[in-house]
Backbone as ProteinMPNN parsed JSONL, in Angstrom:
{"seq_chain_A": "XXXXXXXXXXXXXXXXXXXXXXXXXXXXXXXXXXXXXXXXXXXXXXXXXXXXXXXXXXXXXXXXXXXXXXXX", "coords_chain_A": {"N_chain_A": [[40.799, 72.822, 76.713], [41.871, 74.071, 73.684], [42.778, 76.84, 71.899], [44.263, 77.762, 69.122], [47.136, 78.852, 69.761], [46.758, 78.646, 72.606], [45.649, 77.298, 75.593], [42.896, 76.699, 77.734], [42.495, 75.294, 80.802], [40.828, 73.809, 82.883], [40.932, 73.347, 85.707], [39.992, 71.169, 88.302], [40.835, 69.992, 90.706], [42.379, 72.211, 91.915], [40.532, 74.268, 91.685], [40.392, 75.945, 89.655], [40.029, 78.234, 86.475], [42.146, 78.093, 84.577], [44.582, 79.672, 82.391], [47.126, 78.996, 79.58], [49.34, 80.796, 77.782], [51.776, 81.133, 74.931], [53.94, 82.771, 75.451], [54.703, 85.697, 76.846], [52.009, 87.645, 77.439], [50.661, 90.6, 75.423], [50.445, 94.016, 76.892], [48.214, 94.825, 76.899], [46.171, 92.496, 76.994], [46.802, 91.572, 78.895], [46.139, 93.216, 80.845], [43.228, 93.467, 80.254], [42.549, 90.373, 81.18], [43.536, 91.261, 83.95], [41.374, 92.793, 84.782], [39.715, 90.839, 84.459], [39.389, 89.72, 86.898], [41.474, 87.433, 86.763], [44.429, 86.554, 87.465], [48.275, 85.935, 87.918], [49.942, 83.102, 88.097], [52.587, 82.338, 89.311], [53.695, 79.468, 89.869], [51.962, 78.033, 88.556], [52.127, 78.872, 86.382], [50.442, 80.492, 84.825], [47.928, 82.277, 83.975], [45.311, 82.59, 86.584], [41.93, 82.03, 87.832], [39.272, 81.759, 90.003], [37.041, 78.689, 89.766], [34.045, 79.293, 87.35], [31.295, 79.726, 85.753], [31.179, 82.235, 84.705], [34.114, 82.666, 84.582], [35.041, 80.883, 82.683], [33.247, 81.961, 80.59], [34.534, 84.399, 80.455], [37.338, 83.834, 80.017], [37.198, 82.606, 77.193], [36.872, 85.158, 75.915], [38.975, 86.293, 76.597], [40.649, 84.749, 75.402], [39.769, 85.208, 72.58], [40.625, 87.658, 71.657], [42.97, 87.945, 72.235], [44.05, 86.258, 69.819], [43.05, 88.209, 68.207], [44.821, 90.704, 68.241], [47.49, 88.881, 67.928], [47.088, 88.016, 65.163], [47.463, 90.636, 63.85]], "CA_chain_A": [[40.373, 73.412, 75.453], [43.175, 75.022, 72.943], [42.119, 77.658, 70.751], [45.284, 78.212, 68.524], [47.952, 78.19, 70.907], [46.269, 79.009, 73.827], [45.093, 76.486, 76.099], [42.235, 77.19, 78.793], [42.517, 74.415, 81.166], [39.719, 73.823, 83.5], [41.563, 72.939, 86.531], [38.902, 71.106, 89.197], [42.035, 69.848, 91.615], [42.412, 73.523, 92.494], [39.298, 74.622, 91.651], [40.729, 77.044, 89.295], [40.434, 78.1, 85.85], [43.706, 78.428, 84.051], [44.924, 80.107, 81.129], [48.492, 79.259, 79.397], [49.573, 81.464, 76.738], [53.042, 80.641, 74.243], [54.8, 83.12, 75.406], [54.083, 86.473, 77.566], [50.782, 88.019, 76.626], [50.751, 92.463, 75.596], [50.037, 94.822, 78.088], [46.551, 95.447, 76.876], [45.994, 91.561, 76.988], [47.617, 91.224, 80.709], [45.411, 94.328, 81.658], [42.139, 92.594, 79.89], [42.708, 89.564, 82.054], [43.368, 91.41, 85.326], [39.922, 93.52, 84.753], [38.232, 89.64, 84.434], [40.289, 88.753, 87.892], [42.594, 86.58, 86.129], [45.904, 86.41, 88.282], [49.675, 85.154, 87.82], [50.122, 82.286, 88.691], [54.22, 81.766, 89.033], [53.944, 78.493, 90.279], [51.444, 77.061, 87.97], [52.77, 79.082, 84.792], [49.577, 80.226, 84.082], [46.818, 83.216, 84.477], [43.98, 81.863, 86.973], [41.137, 82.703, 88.943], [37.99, 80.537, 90.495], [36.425, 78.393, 88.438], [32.888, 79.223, 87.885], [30.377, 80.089, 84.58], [31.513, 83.836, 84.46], [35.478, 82.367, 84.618], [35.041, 80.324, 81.178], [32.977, 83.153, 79.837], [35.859, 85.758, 80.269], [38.182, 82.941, 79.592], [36.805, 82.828, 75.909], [36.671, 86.722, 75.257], [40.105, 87.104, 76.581], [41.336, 84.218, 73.964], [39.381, 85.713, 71.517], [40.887, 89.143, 71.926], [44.552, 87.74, 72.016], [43.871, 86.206, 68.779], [43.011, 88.938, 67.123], [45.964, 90.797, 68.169], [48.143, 88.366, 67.28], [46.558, 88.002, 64.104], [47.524, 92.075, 63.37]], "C_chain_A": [[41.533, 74.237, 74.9], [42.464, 75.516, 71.831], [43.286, 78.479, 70.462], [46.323, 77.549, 69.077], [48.089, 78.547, 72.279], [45.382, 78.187, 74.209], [44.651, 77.02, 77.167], [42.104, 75.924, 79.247], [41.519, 74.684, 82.466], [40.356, 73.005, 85.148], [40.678, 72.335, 88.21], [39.872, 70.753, 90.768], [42.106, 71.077, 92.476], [41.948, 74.363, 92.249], [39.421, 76.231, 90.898], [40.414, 77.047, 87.781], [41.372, 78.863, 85.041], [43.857, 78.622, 82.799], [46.041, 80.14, 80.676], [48.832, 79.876, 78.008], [50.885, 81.218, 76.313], [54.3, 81.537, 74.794], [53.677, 84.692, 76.559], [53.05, 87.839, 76.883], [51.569, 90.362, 76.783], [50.057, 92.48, 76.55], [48.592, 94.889, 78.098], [46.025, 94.191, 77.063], [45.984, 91.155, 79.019], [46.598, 92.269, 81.379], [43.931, 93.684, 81.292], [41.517, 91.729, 80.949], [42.519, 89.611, 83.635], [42.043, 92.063, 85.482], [38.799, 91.935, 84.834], [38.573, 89.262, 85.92], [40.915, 87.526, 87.84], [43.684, 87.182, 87.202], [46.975, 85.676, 87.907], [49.856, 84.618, 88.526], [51.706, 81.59, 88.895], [54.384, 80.335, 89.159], [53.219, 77.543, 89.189], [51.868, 77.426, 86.511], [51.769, 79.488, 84.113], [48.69, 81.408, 84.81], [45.651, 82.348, 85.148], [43.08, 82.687, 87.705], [39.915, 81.62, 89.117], [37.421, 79.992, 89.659], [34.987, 78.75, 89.039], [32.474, 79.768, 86.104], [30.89, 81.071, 83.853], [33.287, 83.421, 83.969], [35.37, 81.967, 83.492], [34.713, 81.344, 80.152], [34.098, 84.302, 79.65], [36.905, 84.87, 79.983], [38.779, 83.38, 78.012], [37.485, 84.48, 75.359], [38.555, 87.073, 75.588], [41.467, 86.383, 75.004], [41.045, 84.663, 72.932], [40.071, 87.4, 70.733], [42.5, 89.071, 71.597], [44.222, 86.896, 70.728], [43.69, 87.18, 67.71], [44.007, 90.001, 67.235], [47.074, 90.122, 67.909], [48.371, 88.002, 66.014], [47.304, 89.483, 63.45], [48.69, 91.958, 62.913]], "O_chain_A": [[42.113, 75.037, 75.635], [41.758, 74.9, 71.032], [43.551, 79.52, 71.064], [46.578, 76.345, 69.069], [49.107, 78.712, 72.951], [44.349, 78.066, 73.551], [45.403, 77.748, 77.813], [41.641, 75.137, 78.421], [41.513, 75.802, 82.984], [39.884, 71.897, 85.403], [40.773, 73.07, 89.192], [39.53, 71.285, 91.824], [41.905, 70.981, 93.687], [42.52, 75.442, 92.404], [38.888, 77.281, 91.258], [40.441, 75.886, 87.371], [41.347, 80.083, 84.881], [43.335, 77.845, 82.0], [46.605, 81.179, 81.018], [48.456, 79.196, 77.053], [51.57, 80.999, 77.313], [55.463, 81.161, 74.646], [52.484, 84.688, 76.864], [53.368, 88.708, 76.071], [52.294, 91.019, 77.529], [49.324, 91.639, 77.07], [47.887, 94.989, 79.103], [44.898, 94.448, 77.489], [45.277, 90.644, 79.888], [46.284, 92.039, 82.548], [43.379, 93.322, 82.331], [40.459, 91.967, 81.531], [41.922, 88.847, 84.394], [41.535, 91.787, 86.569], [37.606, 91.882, 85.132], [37.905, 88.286, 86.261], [40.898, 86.687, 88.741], [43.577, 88.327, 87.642], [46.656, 84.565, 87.482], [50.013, 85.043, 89.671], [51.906, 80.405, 88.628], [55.315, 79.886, 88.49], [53.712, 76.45, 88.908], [51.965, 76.598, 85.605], [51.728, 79.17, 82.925], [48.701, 81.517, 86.036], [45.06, 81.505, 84.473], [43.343, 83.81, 88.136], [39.748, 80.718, 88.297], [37.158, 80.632, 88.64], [34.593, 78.7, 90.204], [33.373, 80.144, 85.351], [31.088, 80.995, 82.641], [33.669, 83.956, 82.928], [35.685, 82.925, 82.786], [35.407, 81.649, 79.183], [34.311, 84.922, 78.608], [37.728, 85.603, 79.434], [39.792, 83.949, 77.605], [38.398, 84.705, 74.565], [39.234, 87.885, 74.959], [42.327, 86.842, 74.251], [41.934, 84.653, 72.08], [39.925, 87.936, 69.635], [43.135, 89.875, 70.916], [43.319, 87.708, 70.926], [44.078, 87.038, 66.551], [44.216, 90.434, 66.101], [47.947, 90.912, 67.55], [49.489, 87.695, 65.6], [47.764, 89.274, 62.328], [49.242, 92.918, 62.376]]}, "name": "protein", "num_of_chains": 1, "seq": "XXXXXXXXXXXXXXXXXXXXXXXXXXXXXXXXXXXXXXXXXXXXXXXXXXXXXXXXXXXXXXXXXXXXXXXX"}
């Protein structure tokens, strides 16, 4: 799913889901993320954490949130 230019990829391989952003997200964005247990992923290039119901749901709100800062 890409909403803008942020793609939430649903990753079932490694049972993760993944968030890649264009470039490196603000502090208040990166802090957002770690409050959902989102994690850096160096290897995959990409914020993740387990996939599960709650993971998509905070997925959303965190794209939604970096949108509208980027938007400002």
């Amino acid at each position: 799913k890409t909403i803008g230019e942020v793609k939430i990829i649903d990753n079932v391989e490694l049972n993760r889901l993944q968030i890649s952003f264009p470039g490196k997200p603000a502090d208040d964005i990166r802090a957002l993320l770690k409050s959902y247990g989102f994690r850096w992923c160096p290897s995959e290039g990409t914020w993740q954490r387990q996939r599960s119901n709650a993971a998509t749901y905070y997925a959303e709100q965190v794209v939604s949130k970096y949108q509208e800062v980027v938007k400002l």
